[in-house]
C-alpha positions in Angstrom: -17.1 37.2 -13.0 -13.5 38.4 -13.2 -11.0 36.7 -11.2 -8.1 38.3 -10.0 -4.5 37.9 -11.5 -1.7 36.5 -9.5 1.1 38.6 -8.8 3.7 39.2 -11.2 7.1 39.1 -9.0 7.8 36.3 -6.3 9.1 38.1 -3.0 11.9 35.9 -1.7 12.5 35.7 1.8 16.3 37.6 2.6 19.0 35.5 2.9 22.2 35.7 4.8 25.8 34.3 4.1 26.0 33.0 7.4 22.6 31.6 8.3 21.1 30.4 4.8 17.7 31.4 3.9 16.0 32.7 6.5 16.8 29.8 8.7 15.1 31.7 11.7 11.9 32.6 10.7 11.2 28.4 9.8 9.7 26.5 12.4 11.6 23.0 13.9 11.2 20.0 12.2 9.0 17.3 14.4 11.1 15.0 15.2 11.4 11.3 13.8 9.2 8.6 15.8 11.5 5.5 16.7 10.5 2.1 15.7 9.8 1.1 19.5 7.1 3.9 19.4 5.7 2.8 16.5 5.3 -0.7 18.1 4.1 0.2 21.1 0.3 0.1 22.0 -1.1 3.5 21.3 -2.8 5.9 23.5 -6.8 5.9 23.8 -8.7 5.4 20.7 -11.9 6.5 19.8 -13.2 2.9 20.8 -12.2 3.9 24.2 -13.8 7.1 24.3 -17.0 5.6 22.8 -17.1 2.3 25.2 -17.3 3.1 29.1 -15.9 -0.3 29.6 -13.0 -0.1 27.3 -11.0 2.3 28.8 -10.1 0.2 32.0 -8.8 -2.5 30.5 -5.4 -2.2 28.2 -5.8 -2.7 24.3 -3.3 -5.7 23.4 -3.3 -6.7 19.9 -4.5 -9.7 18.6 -2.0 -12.7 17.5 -5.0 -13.5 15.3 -4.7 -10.5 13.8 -1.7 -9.8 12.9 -0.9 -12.3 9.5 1.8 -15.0 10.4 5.1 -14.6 8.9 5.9 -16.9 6.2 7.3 -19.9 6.4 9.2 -22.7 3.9 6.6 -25.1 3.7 4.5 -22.2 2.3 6.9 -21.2 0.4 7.6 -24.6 -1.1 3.5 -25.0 -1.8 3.8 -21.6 -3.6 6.6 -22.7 -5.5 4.7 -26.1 -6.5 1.7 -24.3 -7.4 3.9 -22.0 -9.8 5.4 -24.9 -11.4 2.2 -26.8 -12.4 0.8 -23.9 -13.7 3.6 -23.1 -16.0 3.8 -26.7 -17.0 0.2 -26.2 -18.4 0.0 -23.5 -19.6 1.3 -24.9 -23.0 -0.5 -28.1 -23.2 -3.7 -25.4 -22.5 -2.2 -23.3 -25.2 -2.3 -26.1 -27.7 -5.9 -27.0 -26.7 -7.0 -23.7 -27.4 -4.7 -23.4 -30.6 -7.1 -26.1 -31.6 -10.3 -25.6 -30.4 -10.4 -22.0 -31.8 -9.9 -22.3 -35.3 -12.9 -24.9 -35.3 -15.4 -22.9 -33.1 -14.6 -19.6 -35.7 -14.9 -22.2 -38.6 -18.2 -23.3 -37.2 -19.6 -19.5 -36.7 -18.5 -18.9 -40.3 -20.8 -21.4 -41.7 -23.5 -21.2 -39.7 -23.2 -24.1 -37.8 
């Protein structure tokens, strides 16, 4: 089944020196939400809408919920747990330097 070819010229909409291009035929931009809406408890859900009882009491988030920030003595654990595992990683590397070579040895002659 044939399909149709697209059209050969673009049609550009008319522009104006003074206004730009075609500044009144495009619609207004939505406007940008603010970080206090963003924040603040949202309209009803569909949990409302599905639950009779849900929609008489407010939805408040969680504080279990919502992950606790970060704090130093987490940090520090994460810094611990970075620094034994780079210290080793080259006494691993060694072990493995020398446990390879004898496991391949081993397949090699059948034992």
């Amino acid at each position: 089944m044939p399909t149709s070819e697209p059209p050969t010229t673009l049609t550009r909409p008319a522009t104006s020196p003074e206004t730009g291009p075609a500044d009144e035929e495009s619609p207004a931009a939505p406007a940008i939400p603010s970080f206090a809406s963003l924040r603040a408890p949202r309209g009803r859900s569909a949990v409302d809408l599905l639950l009779p009882g849900a929609a008489s009491r407010p939805s408040a988030p969680r504080p279990a919920s919502a992950p606790r920030p970060a704090e130093y003595a987490d940090l520090l654990r994460f810094g611990i747990h970075l620094v034994r595992a780079a210290a080793a990683a080259p006494r691993r590397m060694a072990g493995w330097a020398v446990r390879e070579p004898r496991a391949c040895l081993r397949r090699v002659l059948g034992g």
